[in-house]
Every structure is written in C-alpha cells, then in structure tokens.
C-alpha positions as CSV (number, residue, x, y, z in Angstrom):
1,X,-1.5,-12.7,14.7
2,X,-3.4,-13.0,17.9
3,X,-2.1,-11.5,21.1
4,X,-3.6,-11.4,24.7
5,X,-3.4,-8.4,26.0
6,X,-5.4,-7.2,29.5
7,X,-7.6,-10.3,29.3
8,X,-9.2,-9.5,26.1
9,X,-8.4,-11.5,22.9
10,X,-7.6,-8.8,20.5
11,X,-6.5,-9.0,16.7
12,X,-3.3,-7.3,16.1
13,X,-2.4,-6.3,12.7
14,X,1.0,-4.8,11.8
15,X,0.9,-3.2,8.5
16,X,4.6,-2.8,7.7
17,X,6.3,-0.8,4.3
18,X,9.4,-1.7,2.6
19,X,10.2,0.8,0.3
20,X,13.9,0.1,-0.5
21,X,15.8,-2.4,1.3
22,X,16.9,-0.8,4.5
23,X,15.6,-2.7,7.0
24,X,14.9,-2.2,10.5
25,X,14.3,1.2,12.5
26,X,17.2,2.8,14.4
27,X,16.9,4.2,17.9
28,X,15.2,7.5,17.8
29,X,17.4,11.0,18.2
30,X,17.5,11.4,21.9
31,X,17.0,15.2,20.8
32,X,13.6,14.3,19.3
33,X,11.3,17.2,19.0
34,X,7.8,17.1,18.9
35,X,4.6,18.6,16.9
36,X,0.8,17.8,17.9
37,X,-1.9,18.0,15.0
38,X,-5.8,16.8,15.9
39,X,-4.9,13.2,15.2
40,X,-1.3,12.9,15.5
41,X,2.1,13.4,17.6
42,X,5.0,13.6,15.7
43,X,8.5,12.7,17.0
44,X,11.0,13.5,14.6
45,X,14.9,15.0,15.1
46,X,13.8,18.7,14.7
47,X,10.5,20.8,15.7
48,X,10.9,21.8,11.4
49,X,10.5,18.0,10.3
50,X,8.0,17.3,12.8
51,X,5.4,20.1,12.0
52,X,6.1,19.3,8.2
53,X,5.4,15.4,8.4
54,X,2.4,16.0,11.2
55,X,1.1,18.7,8.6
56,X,1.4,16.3,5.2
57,X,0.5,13.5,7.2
58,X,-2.6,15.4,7.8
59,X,-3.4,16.6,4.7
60,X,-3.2,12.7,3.1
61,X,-5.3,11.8,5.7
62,X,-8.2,14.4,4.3
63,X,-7.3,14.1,0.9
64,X,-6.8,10.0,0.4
65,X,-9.9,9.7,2.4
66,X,-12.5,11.6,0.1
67,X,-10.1,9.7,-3.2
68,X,-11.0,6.5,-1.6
69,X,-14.4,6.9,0.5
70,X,-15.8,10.0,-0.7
71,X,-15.5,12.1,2.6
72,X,-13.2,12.3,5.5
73,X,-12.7,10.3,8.1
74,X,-14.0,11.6,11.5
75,X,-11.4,12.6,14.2
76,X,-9.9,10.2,16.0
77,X,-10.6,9.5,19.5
78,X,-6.7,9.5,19.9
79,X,-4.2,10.9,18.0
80,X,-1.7,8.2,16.5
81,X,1.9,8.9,17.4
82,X,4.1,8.8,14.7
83,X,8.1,8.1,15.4
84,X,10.2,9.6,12.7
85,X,13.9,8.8,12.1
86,X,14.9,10.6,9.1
87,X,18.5,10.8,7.5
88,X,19.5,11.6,3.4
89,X,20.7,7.9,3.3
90,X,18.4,6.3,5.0
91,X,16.3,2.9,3.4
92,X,12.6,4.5,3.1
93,X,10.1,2.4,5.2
94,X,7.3,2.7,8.2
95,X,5.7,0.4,10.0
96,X,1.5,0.9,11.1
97,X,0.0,-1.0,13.7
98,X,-3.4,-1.2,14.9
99,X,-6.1,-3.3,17.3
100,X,-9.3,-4.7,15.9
101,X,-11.8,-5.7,18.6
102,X,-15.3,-5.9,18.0
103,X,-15.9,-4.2,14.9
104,X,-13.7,-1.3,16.7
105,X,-10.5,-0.1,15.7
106,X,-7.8,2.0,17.4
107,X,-4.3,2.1,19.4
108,X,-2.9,3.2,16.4
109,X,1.0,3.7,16.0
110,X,3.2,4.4,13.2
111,X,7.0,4.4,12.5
112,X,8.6,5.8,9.5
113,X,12.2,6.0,8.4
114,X,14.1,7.6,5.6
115,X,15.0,11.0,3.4
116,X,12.5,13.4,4.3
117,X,11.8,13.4,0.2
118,X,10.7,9.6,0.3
119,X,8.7,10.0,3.6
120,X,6.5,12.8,2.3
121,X,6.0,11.2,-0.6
122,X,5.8,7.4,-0.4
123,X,6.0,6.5,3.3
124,X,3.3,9.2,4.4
125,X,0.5,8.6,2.2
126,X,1.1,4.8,1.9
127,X,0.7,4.5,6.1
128,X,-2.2,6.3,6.0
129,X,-3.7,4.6,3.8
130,X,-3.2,1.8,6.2
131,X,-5.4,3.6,8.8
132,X,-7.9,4.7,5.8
133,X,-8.8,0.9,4.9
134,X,-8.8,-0.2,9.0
135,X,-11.2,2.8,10.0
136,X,-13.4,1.8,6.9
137,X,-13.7,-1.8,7.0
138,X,-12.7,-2.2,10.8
139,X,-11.3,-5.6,9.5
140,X,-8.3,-7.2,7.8
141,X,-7.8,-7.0,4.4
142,X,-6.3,-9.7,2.1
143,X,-2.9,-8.7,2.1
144,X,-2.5,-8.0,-1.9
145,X,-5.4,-5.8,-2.1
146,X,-4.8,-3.2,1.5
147,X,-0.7,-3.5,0.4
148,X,-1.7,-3.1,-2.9
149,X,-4.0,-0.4,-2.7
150,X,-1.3,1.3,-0.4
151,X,1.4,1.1,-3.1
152,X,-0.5,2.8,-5.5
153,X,-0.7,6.6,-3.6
154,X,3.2,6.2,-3.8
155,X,5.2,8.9,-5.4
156,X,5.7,7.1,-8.9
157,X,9.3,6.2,-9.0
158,X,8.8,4.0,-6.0
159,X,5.6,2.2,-8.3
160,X,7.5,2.5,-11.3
161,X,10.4,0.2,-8.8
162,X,7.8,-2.3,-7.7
163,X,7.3,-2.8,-11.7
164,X,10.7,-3.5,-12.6
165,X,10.4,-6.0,-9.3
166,X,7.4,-7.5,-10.9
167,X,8.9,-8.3,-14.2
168,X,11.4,-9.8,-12.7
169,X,9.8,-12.0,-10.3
170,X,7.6,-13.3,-13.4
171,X,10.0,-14.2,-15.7
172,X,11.9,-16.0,-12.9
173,X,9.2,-18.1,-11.3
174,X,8.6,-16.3,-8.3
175,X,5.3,-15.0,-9.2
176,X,2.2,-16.1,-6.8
177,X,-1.0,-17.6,-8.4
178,X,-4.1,-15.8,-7.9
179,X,-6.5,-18.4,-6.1
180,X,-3.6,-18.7,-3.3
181,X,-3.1,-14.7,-3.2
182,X,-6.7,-13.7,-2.8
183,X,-7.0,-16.4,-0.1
184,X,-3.9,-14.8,2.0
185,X,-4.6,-13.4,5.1
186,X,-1.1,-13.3,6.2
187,X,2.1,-11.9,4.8
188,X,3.9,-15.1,3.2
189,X,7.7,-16.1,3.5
190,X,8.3,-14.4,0.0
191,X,6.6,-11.5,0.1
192,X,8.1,-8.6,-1.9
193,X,6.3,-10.9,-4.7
194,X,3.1,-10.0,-2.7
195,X,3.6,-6.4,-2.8
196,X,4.5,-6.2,-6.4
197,X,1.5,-8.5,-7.8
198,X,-1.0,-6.7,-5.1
199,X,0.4,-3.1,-6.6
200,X,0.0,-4.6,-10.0
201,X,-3.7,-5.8,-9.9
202,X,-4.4,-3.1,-7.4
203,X,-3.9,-0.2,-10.1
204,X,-5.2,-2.4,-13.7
205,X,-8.6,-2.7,-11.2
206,X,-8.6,1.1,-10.0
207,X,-7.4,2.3,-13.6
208,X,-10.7,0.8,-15.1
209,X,-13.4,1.8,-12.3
210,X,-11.8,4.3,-9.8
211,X,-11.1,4.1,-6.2
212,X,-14.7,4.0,-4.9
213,X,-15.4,0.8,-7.0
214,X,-12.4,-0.9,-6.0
215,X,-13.5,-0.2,-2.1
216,X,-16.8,-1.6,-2.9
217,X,-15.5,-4.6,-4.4
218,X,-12.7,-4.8,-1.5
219,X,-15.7,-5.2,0.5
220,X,-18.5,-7.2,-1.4
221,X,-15.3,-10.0,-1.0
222,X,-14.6,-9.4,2.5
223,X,-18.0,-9.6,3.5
224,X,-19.0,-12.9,1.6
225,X,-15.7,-14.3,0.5
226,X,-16.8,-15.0,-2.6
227,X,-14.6,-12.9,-4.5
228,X,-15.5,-14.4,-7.6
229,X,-19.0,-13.2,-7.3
230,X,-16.9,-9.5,-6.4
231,X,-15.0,-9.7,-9.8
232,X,-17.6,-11.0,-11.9
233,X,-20.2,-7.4,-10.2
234,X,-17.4,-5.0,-10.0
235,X,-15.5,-5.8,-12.9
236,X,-17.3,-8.4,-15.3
237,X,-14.8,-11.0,-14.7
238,X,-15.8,-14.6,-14.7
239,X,-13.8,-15.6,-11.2
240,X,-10.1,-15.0,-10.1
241,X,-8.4,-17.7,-12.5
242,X,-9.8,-15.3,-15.6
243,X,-8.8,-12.0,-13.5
244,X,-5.2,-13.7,-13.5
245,X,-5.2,-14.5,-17.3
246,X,-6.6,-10.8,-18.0
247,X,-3.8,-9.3,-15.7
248,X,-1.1,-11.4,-16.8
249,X,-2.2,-10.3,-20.7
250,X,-2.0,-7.0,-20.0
251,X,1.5,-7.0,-18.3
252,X,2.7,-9.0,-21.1
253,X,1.5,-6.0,-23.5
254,X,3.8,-3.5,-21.2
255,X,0.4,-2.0,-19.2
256,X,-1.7,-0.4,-21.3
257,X,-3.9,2.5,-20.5
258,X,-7.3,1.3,-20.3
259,X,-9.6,2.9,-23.1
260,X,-10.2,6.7,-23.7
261,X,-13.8,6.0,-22.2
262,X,-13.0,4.4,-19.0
263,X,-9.9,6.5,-18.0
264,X,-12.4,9.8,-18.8
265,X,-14.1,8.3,-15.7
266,X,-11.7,7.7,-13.3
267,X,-11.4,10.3,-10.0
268,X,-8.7,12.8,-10.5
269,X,-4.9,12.3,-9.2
270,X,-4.7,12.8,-5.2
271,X,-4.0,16.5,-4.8
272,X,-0.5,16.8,-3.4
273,X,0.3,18.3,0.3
274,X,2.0,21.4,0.3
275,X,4.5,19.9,2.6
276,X,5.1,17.5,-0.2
277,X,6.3,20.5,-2.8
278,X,8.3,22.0,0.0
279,X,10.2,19.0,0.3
280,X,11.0,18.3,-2.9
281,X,14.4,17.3,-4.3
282,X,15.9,20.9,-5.9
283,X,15.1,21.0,-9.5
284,X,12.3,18.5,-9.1
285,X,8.6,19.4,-9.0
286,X,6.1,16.4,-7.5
287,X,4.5,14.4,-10.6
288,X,1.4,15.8,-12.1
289,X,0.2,12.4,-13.0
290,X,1.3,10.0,-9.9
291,X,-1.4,7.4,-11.8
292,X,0.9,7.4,-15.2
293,X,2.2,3.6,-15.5
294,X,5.2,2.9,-16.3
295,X,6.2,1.3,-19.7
296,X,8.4,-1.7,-19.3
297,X,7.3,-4.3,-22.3
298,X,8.3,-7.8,-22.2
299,X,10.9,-7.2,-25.1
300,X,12.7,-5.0,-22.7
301,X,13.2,-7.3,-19.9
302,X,15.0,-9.9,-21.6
303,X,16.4,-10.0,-25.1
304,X,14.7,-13.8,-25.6
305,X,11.5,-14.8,-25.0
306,X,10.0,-14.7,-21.4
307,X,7.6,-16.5,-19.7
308,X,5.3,-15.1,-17.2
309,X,4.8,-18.0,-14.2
310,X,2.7,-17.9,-11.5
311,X,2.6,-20.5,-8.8
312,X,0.7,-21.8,-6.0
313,X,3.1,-22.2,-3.0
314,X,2.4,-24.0,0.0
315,X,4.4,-23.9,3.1
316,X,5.3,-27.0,4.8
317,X,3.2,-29.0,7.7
318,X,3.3,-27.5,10.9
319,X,5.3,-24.7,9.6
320,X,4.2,-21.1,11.0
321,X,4.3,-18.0,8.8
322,X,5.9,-15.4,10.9
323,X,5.3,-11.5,10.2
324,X,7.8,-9.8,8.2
325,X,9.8,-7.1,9.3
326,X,9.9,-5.6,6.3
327,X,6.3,-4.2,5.6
C-alpha cells in the first residue's frame, strides 16, 4: 500500500501472522511492564514475560540471521518496540510493520499475541524473519516466498498445521497457480491458501539447496523479475509452470526427503533460544529436527481419489485488494 506520510511518498508494508484463527489484538494490560534489549522494547503484562520474549526475540534475531545470510545483522539504528498480549487461550498471531524509502528501511514495529509457548516459538522467530528479509533486500518480497520463508522457522506443529491446510485446499479447488503466485505482490482475498502454498514451496526449495541458495534466488528474481531464469540457475527448473508440476508431484507422494546427498548439504536446524526451552509446555522438550516434514500422503486425506487443483484467480475490474488483518 502506499501512504503519505510528512510529505514523503513512502512504501508501507505490513507483514502480518495468522497462526490459529484468533484474530485481532486486544488492548494491551494497562499494567504492562517493560524490558529494553539493543534493538528492542518489549511491552508485555509482566517484567518476567517481557525480558524472556526481548531475550528470545534477540537471540532469533542472531541466530536466523547467520541461517539465512551467513552473519548478523548490524544493530539497528532504533530499537523495534514489540507490544505483547499474552494469555493461555489466546489465538497465536503478530503483526510486523515496516517503511521502505529509498533503498532504506526502518520504523519498525511489531505486535504479537498468544500463549507464551506459541510466541517463543512460532510467533517470535516468524516476525523476525520479517525484519531479516526487509534489512536484506530493503524491498518487498512476493508474498509466497517472504511468508513462506517465514513459516518455515515455525515450531513444527504449527508447519505440520499449514500441511494439513494445504491438502485440503488442493483437493477442494482452492489452490493458487503458480504464474499468478509468483506475480503477487499483495496479500489476495484468499490468502491462508497463500501461506500454505508459499510454506509448501518455500521448504521443497530450501530442503534441496539450503537457506543461502534460496536468498540468492529470492533475489536473482527480485532484481530481474525473471524468475524463470531464477529457477532454471538456482534450481535447474525449466520456468515456474515445471516448478508447479515438480511441487505438486512431490506433495502428491506425501513430501519426500530429498536424497541422502542433498539433505547431507543442507545448514543445520536453527539452534533454539534458551528462552524457548524455558518456556516449554511441561513434559515437552523443543523439536530436535524443526526441518522434519510431516507425512500426510494423498491416501490419507480422502479415502477416494483426489485431485490436486491449482487455479489462476482474478479479481474483478475495479475491485481493490485490501490488506488482511490476519497476517
């Protein structure tokens, strides 16, 4: 979206996450307190919550870094303030907003919702990913690959959810073709489809070439919007109609783990924030392997035959896709 603000034309981009269907952030705890790390300000119900979500918050922002660009990201010229409303109950989500102006980025801002368990886990490390990918490319991203890419630092029984989502928007006609998903630059009507298909392709394409490769090809296609010639470079695929048959092939045979050969090459798992293993649910211990895919074959969707559709879906004339609230 484009806003006017102080004169200057300035690109907006609101990065939101939907994690669970609660929608919508509550009014903050008028008790709020507060904990300052060297690039954020947490506001969360107790000074305990706030110093363990500014700690892990840090500690993603060091560790996904080097996974995904191979060294941390510089300080910040300002910290980002992070609003925290956190409740058992509560549907996990955040929302991560940012300004692009002339190849600059900043006023960040973040709000995040839900148990503390999902928003050290899931909410965290997907919203700073967000700020990863905007400090790196300074630029949007097609919304499949930055919400995709997001998705996949998740703690893996939120992926293992978007899955089960992605099955069922296949087999029921929902699914987006691939020539008008690359092309998105804005979140459409339908999007959880977006954020299942984006996790979907996101992980076949780091599983077989790592993070750094898939950040190179993120931006050999941003730069010359040819993301065939990206594919064909990064990946040997002929163009993004193949890339959809390959992908689509692969879901059919339940996700398979890419050969012995390329999965010995692949960076190992994010390490875990010590906040993260404090917060953990009693009895549970955070997932060794957060990059394990989860095995849901087509036989086990549907006891006939399914069919995999994807579809190219265009809004009517005149008719203004507006930003999602939820992610």
């Amino acid at each position: 979206m484009q806003e006017r603000c102080d004169g200057l034309n300035l690109r907006v981009i609101c990065l939101a996450t939907l994690l669970s269907i609660g929608i919508g952030f509550p009014g903050l705890d008028a008790h709020a307190a507060g904990h300052r790390t060297a690039n954020f300000i947490v506001d969360a119900p107790t000074d305990l919550l706030a110093r363990r979500i500014g700690d892990a918050a840090e500690q993603y922002r060091h560790d996904l870094a080097i996974e995904w660009l191979g060294q941390p990201l510089p300080r910040w010229s300002r910290p980002c303030p992070i609003k925290a409303q956190v409740a058992p109950q509560l549907g996990a989500g955040g929302a991560t907003s940012f300004v692009f102006d002339n190849g600059e980025v900043f006023g960040w801002t973040m709000t995040i919702q839900g148990s503390e368990e999902r928003i050290i886990d899931s909410v965290l490390p997907h919203e700073v990913t967000h700020t990863i990918f905007a400090s790196h490319f300074r630029r949007p991203l097609p919304r499949w690959a930055d919400e995709g890419a997001c998705t996949t630092v998740e703690h893996p029984v939120e992926r293992a959810r978007q899955h089960r989502l992605l099955i069922e928007f296949l087999t029921t006609g929902r699914g987006i073709a691939f020539p008008e998903m690359f092309a998105m630059r804005e979140y459409p009507a339908d999007v959880l489809p977006l954020y299942s298909q984006g996790y979907s392709l996101a992980r076949y394409l780091i599983e077989r070439g790592g993070r750094h490769k898939y950040v190179a090809f993120v931006g050999e296609g941003l730069a010359s919007d040819d993301w065939k010639a990206a594919l064909t470079r990064h990946y040997g695929v002929d163009g993004v109609a193949q890339m959809q048959q390959i992908w689509l092939d692969w879901v059919k045979q339940g996700c398979p783990a890419p050969p012995a050969s390329l999965a010995a090459a692949q960076p190992r798992p994010v390490a875990t924030p010590a906040a993260l293993a404090a917060s953990a649910p009693r009895g549970q211990s955070p997932d060794p392997t957060p990059d394990a895919p989860p095995r849901t074959r087509l036989a086990a969707v549907s006891g006939r035959r399914s069919i995999y559709a994807l579809q190219a879906r265009r809004p009517s004339a005149g008719t203004d896709q507006p930003e999602p609230e939820d992610r």
